[in-house]
N, C-alpha and C positions, 0 to 999 in steps of 0.2 A: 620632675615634670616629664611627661611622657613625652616624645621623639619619634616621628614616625615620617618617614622618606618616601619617595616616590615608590623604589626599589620592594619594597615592605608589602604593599596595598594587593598585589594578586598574592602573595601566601596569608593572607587574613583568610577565616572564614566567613565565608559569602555573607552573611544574615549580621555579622559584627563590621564588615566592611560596608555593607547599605546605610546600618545606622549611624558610625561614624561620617560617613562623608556627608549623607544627609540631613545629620542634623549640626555637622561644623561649621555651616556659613550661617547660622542665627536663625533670630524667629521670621517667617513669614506668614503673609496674607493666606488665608485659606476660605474658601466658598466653595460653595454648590453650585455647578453649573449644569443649567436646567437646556434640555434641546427635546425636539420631538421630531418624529421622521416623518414620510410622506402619507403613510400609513394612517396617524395618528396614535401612532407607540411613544408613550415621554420615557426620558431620560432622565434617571440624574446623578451627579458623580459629584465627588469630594476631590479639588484640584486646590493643591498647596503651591504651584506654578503660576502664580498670576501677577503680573508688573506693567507698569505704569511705561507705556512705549510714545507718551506726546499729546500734549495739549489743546493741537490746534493745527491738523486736526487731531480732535480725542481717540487716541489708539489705547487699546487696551491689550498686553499678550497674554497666552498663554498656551503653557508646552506640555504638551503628548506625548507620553512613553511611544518609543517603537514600534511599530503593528508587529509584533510577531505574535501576537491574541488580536480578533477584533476589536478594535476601539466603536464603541458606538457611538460615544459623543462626537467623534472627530466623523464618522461615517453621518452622523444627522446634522452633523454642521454643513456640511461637505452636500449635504443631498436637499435642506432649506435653507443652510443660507444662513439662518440666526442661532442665534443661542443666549442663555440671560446667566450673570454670575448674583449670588445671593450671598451677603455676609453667614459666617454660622454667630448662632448667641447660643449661651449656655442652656438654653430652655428646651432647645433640641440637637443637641450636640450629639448623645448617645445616635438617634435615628441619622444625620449626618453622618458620622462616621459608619453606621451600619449602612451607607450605600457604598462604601467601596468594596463590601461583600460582590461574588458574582452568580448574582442573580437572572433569571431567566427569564424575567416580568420587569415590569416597571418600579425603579426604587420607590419613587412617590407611594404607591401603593404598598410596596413592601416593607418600608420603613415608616407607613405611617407621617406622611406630610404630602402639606398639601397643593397640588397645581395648583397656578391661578394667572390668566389671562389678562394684557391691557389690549388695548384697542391698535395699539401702534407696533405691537410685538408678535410674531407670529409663534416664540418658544415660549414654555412655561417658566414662569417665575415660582419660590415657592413663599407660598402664601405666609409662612410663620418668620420669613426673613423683615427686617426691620429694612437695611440698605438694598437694593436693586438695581442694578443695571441692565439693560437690553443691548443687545451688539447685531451688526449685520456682515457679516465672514468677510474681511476684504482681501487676505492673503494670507494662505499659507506655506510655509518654506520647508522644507524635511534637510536637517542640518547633515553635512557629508560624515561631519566625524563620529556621530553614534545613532544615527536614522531618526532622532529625538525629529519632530514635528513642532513647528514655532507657529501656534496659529493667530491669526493679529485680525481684531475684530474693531468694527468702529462703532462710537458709543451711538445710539439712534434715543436713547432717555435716561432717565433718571430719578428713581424713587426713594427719599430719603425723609424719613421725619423732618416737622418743623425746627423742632425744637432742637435738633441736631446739627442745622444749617446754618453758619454763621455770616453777617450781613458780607464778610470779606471772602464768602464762599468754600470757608476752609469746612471742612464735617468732622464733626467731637465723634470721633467712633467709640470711645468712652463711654459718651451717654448713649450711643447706639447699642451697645453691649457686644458689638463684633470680637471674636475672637482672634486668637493668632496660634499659631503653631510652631511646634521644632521638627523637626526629622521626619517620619512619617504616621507621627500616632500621639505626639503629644501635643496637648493643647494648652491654649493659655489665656488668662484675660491680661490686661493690662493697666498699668497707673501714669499717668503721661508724667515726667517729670519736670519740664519745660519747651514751651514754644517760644522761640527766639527771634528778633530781626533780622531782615534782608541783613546777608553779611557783607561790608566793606571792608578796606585794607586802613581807611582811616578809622573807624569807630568802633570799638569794643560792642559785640553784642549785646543786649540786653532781651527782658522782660518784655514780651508784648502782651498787650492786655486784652483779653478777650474780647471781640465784637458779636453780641449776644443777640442785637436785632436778625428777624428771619429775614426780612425783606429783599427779593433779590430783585 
């Protein structure tokens, strides 16, 4: 088994040191998050930084490399206010990941996929996305130890298939076909292998049984 120390990680080479660190802590969440400026120029980027910051209210974060390039999404958040995160599914995963190219136009357009407008959202969702969220910028923090940007957006909607909506409000991203990711480039679907009960310190876990009705 490999060994590797704090001591170690600056005489790695750079490009084997990215990928190890970033794909050592597991799979994550990965989407497209869509923004447009004041202009009317859309955005879109492939962000594997996205976590679940509270309930209630619903915070959603998500972190921004460094400005030492211009970040446009963080500059069109920053300048409207909203931004919408889009699950990736396997149907358009190729053009997803072909937006973190750096392109000089709109990825929508350049990756072939497509805007698309709600009535309560001022940023572009992208229309081949199954899951959807819309957010409205509520804070953002730039962290002291590596200028990383923590931006925390609050959810304003919600678009999710029916049939993906369980009456207990939990969402089968299963049957949504959402993907997941490792490190910076690889993708993943996934097979759920059990959802379990609230945990106690009296009761042994068990099986929960789907709740299939939509009804919320």
């Amino acid at each position: 088994m490999e060994h590797i120390i704090a001591a170690d990680l600056p005489n790695l080479e750079q490009g084997y040191r990215r990928n190890l660190i970033n794909s050592i802590t597991g799979f994550k969440s990965v989407s497209l998050v869509g923004t447009i400026n004041r202009s009317g120029i859309t955005n879109l980027a492939v962000f594997s930084q996205i976590f679940h910051l509270g309930a209630d209210p619903a915070l959603i974060g998500v972190l921004v490399r460094p400005q030492t390039t211009p970040r446009h999404t963080l500059m069109n958040m920053e300048e409207t206010g909203y931004f919408t995160i889009n699950h990736i599914r396997q149907d358009f995963l190729y053009q997803a990941h072909h937006t973190s190219a750096r392109w000089d136009h709109s990825e929508f357009h350049a990756c072939r996929l497509t805007p698309w407008y709600s009535k309560g959202m001022k940023a572009p969702y992208v229309a081949e996305a199954n899951i959807r969220i819309g957010l409205q910028l509520a804070e953002t923090q730039t962290l002291a130890i590596n200028k990383t940007v923590l931006v925390i957006g609050a959810i304003e909607e919600i678009w999710v298939p029916e049939n993906c909506l369980g009456a207990d409000g939990f969402v089968d991203l299963e049957e949504a076909g959402s993907l997941t990711c490792s490190g910076l480039d690889s993708y993943h679907s996934t097979k759920k292998v059990a959802r379990l009960t609230y945990a106690k310190p009296a009761n042994i876990p068990r099986l929960l049984k789907p709740q299939l009705s939509t009804e919320v």
